[in-house]
SENU-88149 format. One line per 2 residues: number of its first residue (from 1); their letters; for each residue x negated, y negated, z negated of N, C-alpha, C, O. Coordinates in steps of 0.001 Angstrom, whole numbers, plus 500000, padded with zeros to 6 digits. Layout:
BEGIN
NUM> a> X Y Z X Y Z X Y Z X Y Z | ...
***
This chain:
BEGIN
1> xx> 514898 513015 495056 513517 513265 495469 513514 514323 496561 514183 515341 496383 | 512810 514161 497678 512908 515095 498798 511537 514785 499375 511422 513884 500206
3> xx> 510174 515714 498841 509046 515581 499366 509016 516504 500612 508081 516132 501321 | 509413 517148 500948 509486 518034 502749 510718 517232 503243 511843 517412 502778
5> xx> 510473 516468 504072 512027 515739 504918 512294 517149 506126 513496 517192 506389 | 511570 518156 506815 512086 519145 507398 510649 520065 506944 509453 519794 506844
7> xx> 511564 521388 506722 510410 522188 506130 510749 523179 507826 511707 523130 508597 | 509146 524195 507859 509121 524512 509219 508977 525760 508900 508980 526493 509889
9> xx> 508794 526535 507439 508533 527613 506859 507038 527867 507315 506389 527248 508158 | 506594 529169 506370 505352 529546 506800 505189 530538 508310 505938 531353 508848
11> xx> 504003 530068 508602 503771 530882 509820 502158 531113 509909 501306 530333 509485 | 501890 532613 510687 500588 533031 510975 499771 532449 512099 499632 533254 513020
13> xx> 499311 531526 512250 498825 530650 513243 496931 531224 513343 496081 531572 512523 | 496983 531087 514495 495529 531560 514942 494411 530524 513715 494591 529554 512979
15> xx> 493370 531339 514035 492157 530395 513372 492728 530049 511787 491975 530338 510857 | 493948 529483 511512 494482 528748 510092 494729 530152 509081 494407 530193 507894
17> xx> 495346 531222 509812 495750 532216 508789 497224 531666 508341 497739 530999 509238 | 498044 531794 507129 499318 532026 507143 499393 530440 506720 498893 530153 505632
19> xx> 499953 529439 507465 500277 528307 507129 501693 527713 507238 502435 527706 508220 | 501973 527036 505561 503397 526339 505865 503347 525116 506109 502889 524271 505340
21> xx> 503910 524872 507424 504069 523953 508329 505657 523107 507972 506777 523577 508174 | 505342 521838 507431 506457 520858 507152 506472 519428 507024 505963 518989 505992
23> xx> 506899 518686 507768 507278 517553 508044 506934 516774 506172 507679 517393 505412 | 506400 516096 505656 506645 515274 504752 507429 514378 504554 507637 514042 505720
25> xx> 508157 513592 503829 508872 512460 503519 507724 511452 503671 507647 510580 504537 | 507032 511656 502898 506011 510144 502775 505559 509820 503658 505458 508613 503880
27> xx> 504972 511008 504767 504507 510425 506185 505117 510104 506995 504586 509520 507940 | 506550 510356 506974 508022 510147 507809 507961 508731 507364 507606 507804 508093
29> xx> 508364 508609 505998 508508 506807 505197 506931 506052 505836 507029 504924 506318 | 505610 506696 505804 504730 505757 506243 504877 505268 507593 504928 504092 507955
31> xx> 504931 506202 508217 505104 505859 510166 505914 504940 509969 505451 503854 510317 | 507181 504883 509457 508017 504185 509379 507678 502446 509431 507900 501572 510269
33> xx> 507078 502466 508184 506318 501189 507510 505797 500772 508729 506398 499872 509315 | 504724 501286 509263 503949 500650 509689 504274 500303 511289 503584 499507 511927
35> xx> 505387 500991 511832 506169 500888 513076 506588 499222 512683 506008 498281 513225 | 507646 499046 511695 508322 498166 511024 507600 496827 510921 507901 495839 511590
37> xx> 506589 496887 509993 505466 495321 510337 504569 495334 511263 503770 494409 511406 | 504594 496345 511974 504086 496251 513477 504761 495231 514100 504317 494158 514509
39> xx> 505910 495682 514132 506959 495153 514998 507316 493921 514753 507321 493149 515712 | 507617 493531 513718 507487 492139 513268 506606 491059 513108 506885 489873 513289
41> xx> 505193 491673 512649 503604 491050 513069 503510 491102 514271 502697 490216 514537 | 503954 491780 515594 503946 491317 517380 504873 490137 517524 504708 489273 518385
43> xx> 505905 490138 516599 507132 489028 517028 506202 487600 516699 506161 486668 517502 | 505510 487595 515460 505259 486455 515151 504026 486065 515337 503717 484975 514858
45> xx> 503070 486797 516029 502059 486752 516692 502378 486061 518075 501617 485133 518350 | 503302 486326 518937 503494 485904 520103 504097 484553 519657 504020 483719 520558
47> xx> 504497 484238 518871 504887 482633 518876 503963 481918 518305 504142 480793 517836 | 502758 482636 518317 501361 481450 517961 500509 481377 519257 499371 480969 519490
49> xx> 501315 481828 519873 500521 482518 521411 499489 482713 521846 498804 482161 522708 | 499268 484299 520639 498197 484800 520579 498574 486146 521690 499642 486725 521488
51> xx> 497873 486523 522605 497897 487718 523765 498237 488554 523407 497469 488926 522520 | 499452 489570 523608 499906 490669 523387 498530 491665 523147 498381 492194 522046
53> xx> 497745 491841 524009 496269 492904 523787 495813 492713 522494 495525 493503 521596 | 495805 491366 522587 495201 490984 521144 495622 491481 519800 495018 492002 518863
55> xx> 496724 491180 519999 498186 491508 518844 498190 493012 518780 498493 493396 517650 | 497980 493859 519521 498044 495184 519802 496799 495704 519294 497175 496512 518444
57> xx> 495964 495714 519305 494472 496078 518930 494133 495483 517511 493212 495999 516877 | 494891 494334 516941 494085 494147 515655 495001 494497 514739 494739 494522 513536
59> xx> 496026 494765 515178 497283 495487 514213 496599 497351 514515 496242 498093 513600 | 496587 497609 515577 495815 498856 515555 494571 499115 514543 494603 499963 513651
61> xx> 493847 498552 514721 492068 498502 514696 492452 498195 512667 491887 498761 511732 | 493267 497422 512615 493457 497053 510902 494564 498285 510013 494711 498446 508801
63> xx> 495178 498972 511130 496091 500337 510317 495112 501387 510279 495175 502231 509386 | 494085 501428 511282 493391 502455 511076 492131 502188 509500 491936 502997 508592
65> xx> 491622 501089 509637 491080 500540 508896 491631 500879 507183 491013 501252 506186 | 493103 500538 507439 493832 500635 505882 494112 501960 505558 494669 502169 504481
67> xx> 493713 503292 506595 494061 504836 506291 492514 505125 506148 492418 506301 505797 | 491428 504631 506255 490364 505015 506163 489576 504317 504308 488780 504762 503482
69> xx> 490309 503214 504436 489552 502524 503133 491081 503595 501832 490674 504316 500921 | 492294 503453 502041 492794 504171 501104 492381 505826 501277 492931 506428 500355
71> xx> 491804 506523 501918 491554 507868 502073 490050 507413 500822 490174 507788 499656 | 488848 506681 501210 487860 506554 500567 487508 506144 499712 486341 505879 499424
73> xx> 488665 505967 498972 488727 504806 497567 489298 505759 496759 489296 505640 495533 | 490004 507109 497591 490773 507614 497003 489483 508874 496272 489464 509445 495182
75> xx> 488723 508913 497216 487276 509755 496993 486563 509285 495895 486149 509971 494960 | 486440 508114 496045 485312 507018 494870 486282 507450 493898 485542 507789 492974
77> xx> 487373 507643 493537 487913 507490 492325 487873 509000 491382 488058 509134 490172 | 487604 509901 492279 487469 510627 492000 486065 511919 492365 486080 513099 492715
79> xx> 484995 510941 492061 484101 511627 493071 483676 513021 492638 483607 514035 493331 | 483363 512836 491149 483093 514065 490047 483511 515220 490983 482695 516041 491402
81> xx> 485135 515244 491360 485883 516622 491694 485123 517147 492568 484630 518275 492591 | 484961 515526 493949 484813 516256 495731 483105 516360 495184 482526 516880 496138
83> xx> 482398 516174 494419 480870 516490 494161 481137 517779 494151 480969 518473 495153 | 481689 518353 492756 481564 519410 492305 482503 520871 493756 482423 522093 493878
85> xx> 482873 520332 494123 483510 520777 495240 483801 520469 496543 485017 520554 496717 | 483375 520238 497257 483347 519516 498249 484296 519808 499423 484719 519021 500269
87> xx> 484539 521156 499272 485910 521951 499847 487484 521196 499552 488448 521320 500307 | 487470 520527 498475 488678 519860 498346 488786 518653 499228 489861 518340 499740
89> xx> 487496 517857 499438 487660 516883 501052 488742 516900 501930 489294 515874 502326 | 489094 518139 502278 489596 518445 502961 491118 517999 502402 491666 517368 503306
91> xx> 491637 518065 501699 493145 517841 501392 492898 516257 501268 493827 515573 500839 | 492041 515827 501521 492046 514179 501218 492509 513812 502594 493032 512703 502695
93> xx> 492404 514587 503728 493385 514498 505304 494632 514401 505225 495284 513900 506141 | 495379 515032 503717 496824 515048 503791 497158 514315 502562 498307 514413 502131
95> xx> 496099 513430 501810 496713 512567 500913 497067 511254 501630 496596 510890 502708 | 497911 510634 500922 497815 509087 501214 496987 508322 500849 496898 507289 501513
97> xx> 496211 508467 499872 495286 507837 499427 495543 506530 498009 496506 506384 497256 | 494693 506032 498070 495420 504668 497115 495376 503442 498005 494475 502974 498701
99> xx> 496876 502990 497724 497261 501804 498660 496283 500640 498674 495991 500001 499685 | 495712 500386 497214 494791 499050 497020 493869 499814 497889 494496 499655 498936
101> xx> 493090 500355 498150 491902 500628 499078 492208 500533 500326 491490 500238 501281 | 493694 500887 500266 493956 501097 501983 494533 499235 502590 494669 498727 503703
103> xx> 494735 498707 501091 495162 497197 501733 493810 496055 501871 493846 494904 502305 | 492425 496977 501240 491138 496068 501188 490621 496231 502814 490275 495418 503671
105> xx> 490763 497780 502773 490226 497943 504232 490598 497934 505779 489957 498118 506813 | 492167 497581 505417 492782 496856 506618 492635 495445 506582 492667 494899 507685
107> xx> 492466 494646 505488 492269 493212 505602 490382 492613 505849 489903 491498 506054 | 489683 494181 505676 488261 494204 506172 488275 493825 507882 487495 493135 508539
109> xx> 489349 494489 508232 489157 494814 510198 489775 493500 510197 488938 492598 510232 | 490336 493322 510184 491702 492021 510315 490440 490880 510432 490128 490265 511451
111> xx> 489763 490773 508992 488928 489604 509348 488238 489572 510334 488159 488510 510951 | 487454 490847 510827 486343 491335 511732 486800 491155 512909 486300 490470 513801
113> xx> 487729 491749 512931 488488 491420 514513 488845 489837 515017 488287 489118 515846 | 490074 489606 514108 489833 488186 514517 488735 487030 514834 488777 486245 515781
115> xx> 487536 487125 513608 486706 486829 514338 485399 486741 515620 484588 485932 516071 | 485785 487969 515786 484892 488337 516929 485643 487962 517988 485098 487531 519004
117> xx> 486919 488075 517888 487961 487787 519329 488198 486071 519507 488640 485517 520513 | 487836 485520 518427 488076 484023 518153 489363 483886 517672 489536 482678 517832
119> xx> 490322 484295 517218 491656 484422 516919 491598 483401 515924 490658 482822 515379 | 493252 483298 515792 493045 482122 514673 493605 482546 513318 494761 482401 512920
121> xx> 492169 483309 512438 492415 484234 511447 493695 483622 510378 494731 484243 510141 | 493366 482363 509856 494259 481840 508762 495832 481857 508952 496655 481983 508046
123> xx> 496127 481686 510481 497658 481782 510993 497856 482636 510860 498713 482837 509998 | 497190 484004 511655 497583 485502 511810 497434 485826 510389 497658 487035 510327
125> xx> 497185 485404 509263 497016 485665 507923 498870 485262 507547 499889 485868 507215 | 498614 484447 507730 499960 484016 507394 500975 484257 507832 501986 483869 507247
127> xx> 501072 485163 509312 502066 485670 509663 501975 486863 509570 502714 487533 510292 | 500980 487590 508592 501094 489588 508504 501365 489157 507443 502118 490062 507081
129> xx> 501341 488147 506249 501817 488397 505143 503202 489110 504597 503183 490004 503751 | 504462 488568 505227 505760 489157 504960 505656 490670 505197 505758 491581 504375
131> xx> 505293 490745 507302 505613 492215 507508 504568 492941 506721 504755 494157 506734 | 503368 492493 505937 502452 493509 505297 503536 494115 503705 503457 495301 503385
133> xx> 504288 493316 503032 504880 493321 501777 505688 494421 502178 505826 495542 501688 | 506215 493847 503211 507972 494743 503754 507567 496399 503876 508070 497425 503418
135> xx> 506378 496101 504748 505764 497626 505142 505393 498225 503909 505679 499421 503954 | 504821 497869 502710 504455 498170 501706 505574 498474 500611 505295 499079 499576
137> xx> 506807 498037 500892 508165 498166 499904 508481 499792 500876 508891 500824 500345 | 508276 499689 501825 508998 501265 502835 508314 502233 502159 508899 503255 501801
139> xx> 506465 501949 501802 505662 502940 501756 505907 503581 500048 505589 504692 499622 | 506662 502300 499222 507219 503214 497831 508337 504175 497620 508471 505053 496768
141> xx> 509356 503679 498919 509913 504787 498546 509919 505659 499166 510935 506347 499070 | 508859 506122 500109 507829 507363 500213 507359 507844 499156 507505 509054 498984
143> xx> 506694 507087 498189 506110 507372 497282 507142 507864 496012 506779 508400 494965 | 508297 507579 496348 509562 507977 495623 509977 509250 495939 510108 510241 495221
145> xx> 510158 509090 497067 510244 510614 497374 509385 511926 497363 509804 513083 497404 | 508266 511547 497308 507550 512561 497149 507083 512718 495866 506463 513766 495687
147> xx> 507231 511782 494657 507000 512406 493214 506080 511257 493138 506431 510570 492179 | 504773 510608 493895 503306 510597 493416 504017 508722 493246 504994 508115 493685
149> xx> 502510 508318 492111 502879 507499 492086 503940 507177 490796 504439 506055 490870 | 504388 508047 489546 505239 508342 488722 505143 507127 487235 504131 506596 486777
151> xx> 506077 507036 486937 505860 506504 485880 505970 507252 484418 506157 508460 484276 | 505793 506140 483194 505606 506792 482007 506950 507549 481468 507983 507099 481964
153> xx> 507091 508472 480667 507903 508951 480146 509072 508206 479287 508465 507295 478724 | 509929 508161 479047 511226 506865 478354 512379 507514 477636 512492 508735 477521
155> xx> 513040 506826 477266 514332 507516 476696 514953 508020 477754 514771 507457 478833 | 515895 509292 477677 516896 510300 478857 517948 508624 478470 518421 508110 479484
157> xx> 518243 507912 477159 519453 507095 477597 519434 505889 478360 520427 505197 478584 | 518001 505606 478843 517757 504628 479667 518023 503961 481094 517396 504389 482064
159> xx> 518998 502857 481248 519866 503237 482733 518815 503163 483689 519387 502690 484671 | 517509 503363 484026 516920 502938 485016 516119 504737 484677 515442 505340 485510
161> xx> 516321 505045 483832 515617 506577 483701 515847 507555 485243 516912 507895 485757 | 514158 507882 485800 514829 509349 486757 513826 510102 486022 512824 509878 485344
163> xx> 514642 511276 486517 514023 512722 486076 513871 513518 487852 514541 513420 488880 | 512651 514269 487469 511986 514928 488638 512578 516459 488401 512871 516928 487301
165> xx> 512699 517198 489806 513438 518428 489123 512435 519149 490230 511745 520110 489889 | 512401 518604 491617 511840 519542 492720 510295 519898 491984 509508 519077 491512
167> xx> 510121 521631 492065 509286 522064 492165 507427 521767 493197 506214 521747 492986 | 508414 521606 494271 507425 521102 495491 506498 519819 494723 505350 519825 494278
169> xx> 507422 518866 494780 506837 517663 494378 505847 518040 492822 504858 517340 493042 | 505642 518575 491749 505036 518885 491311 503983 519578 491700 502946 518915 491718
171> xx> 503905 520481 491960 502682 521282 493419 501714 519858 494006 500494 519703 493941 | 502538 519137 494454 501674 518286 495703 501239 517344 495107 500200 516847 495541
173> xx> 501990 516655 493681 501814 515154 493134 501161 515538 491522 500198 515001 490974 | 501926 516501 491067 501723 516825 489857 502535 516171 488991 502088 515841 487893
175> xx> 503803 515896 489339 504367 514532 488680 504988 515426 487915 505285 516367 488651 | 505381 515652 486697 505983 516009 485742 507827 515998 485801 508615 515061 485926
177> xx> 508053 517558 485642 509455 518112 486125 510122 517980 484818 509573 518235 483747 | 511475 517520 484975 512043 517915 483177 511957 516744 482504 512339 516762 481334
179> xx> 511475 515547 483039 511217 514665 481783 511514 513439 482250 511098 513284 483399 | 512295 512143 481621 512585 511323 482147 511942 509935 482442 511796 509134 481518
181> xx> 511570 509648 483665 510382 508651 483643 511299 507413 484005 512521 507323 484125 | 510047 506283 484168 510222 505053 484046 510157 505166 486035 509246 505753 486620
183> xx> 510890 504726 486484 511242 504614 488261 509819 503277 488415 510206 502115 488541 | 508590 503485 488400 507960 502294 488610 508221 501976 490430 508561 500877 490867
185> xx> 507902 503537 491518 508273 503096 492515 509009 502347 493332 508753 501762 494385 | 510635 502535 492219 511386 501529 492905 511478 500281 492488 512091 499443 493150
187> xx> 510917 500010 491400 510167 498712 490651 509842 498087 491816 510445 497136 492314 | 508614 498787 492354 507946 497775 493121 508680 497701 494565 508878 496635 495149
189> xx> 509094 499089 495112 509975 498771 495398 510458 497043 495799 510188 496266 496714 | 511175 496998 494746 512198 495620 494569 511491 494715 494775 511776 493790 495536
191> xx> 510464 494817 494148 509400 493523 493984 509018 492991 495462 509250 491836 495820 | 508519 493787 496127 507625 494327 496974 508854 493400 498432 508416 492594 499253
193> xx> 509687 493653 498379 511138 493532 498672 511245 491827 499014 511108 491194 500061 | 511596 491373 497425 511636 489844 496931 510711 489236 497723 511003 488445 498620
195> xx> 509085 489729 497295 507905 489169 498123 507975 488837 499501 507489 487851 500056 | 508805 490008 500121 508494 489674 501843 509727 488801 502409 509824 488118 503428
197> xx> 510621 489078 501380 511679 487513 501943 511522 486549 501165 512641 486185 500806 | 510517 485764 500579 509856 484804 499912 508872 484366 500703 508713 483146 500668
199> xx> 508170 484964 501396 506797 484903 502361 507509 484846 503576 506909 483958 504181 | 508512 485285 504383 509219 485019 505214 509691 483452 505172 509114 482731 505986
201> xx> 510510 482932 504462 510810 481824 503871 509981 480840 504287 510121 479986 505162 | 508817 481155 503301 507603 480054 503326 506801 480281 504913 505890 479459 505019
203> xx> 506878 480838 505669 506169 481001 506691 507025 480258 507475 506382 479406 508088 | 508307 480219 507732 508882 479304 508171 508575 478211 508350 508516 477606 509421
205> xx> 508294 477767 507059 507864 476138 506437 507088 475269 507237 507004 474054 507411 | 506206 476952 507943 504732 475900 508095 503954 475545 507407 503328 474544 507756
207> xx> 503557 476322 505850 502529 475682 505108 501032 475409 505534 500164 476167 505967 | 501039 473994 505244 499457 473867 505031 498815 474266 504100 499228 474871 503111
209> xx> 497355 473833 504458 496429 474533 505569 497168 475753 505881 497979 476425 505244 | 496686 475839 506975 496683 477923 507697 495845 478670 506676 494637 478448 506597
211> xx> 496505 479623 505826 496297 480541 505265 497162 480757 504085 497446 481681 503322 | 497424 479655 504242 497942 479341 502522 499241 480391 502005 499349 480912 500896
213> xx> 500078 480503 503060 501094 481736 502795 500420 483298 502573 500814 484235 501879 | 499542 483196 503233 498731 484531 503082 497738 485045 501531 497509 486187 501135
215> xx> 497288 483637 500895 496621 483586 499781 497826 483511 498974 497745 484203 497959 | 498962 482859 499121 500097 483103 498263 500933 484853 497791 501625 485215 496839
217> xx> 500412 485528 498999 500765 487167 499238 499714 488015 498057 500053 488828 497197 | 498286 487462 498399 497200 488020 497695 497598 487673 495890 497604 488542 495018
219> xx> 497899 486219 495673 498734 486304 493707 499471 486794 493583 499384 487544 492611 | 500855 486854 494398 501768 487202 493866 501675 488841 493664 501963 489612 492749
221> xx> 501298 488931 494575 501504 491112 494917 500435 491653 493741 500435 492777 493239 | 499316 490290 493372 498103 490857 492253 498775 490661 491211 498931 491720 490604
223> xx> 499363 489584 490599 500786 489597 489832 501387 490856 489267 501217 491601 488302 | 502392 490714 490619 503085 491821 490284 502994 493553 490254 503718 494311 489608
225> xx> 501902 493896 491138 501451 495306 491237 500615 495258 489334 500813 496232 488606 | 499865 494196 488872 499124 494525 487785 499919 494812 486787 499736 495640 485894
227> xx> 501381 493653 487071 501697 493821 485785 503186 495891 485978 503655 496559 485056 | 503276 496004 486848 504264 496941 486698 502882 498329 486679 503096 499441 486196
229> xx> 502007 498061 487089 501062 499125 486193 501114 499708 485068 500856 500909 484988 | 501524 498829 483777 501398 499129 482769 502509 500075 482201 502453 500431 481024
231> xx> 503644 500535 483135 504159 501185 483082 503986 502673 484300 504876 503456 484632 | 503203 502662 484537 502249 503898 485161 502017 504872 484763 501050 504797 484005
233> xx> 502514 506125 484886 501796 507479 483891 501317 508480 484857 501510 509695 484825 | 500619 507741 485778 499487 509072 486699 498619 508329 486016 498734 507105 485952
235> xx> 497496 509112 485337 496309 508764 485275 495618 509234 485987 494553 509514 485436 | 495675 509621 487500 494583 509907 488009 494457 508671 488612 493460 508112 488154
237> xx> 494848 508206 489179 494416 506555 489740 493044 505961 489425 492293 505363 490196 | 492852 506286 487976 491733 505595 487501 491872 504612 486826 492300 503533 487236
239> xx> 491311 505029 485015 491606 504206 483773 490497 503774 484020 489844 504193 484976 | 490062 502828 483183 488611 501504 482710 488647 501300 481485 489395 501992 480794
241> xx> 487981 500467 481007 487736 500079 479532 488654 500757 478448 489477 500146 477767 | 488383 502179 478383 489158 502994 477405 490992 502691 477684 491988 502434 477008
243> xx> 490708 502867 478785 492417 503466 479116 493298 502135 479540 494445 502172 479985 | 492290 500623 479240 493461 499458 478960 493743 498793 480751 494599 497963 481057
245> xx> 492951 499320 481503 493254 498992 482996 492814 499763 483950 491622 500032 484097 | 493846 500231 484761 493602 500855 485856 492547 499990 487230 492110 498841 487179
247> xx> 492382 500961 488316 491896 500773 488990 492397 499729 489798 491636 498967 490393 | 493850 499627 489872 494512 498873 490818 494616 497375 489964 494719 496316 490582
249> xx> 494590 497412 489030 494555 496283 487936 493016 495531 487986 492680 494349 487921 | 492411 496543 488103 491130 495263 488025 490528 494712 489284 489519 494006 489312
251> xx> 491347 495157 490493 491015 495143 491737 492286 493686 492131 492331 492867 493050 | 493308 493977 490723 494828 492904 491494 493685 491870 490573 493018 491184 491348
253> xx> 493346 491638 489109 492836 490560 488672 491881 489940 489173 491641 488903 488554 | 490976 490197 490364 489731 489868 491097 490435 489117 492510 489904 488163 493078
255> xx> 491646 489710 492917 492515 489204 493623 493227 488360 493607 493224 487581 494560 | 494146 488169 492492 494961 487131 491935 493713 485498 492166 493979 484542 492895
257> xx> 492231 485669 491182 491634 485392 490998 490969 484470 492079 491075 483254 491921 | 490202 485026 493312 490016 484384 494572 491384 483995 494923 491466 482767 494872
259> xx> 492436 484515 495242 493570 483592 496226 493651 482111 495095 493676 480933 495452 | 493671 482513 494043 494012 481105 493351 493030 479863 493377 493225 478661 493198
261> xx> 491727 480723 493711 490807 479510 494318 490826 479268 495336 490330 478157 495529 | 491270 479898 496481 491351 479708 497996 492632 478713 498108 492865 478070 499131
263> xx> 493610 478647 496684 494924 478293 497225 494507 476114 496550 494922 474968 496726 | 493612 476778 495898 493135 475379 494775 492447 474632 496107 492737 473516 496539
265> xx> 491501 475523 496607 490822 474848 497617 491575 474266 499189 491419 473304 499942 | 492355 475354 499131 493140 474436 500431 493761 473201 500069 493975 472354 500937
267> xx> 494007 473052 499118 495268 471645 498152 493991 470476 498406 494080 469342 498876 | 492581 471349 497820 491649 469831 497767 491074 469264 499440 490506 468192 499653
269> xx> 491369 470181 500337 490602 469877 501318 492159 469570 502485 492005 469083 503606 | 493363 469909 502008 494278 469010 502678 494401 467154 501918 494757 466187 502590
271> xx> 494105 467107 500803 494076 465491 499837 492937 464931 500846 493223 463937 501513 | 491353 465663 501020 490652 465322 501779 491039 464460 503075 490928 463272 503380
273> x> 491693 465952 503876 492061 465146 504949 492634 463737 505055 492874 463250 506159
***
């Protein structure tokens, strides 16, 4: 675990007063991510020969989108605190937020954009699917490294057992030092992993209708993010019905839910054709 990737020590900076200034891991691992299915969503954008501007602006216009809906979801979930305090807002600039908010509100712009530009949403759906997974496997083990994101407590003889030792990372995540948890990050991780060379695969294919690889991204990831939840021990995320589902769980079952009708409906309206 290494939540400062370069620490810059503290310093007396005008206006701020004594501030320690340090590079994060997670924001090092996010840039990363999102450089990464950038780069790969331009490759496969240009072979639908959709305009570089184009490709450039709705991959823009949809990352900003996905740091604004996970910053504000991250608020809703906790509004009680920023009510009662409103001064804490402010550290919501240096959270990551929660990923499900930040993956609703980049796929908010995505639609918006494409359609206003005329783009051809269901393809470009189907070709951010992989680099969206891939980018999303980088952004856990950010989330690995910096503590947040932790799982439940387990046996010390368990071969998949880690234990948290850095101080820091407790401070910033609250993740519990001393005790041996369940690695859900690199869980998904793996998962997360499998998904984007599975969706790679199938994008190949060419599935019909256009979208259909993309509604295949929306089950599987609702799938699998719901079910490795249940081995989750941040409860700040946000429990429901007396503790039995998180926030990200009832947001993957509403998900799972539409793609499986979108995926039912493309099957009846390709027989159509």
């Amino acid at each position: 675990m290494l939540p400062l990737l370069v620490d810059f020590g503290r310093h007396d900076l005008p206006w701020f007063g004594e501030t320690h200034l340090f590079l994060p891991t997670y924001g090092a691992l996010f840039a990363l991510a999102a450089l990464v299915a950038w780069s790969w969503f331009l490759r496969r954008g240009r072979a639908l020969g959709v305009a570089d501007d184009r490709l450039f602006n709705i991959s823009f216009y949809s990352l900003l989108g996905g740091i604004v809906g996970a910053k504000l979801a991250l608020v809703a979930l906790d509004w009680r605190t920023y009510l009662a305090d409103p001064a804490a807002l402010a550290g919501v600039l240096r959270s990551a937020g929660v990923l499900m908010g930040g993956v609703i509100g980049g796929a908010v712009v995505f639609v918006l954009y494409a359609r206003r530009q005329g783009l051809p949403l269901h393809a470009l759906g189907d070709a951010v699917a992989a680099p969206l997974a891939l980018g999303q496997a980088i952004g856990r083990l950010g989330c690995f490294a910096a503590g947040c994101c932790w799982g439940r407590s387990c046996d010390p003889r368990h071969p998949l057992a880690v234990t948290f030792r850095n101080p820091v990372a407790h401070e910033q995540t609250g993740v519990p030092l001393g005790v041996p948890l369940v690695p859900v990050q690199l869980i998904q991780l793996a998962s997360d992993l499998l998904l984007a060379l599975l969706l790679a695969a199938l994008w190949r294919r060419r599935l019909e209708p256009p979208g259909t690889v993309f509604w295949l991204y929306v089950v599987l990831y609702g799938l699998t993010r719901g079910t490795i939840e249940f081995w989750r021990g941040d409860v700040q995320r946000g429990l429901h019905f007396g503790g039995t589902l998180s926030t990200s769980q009832s947001i993957a079952i509403v998900a799972v839910a539409l793609g499986a009708v979108m995926l039912v409906s493309g099957v009846v309206r390709r027989r159509r054709a």
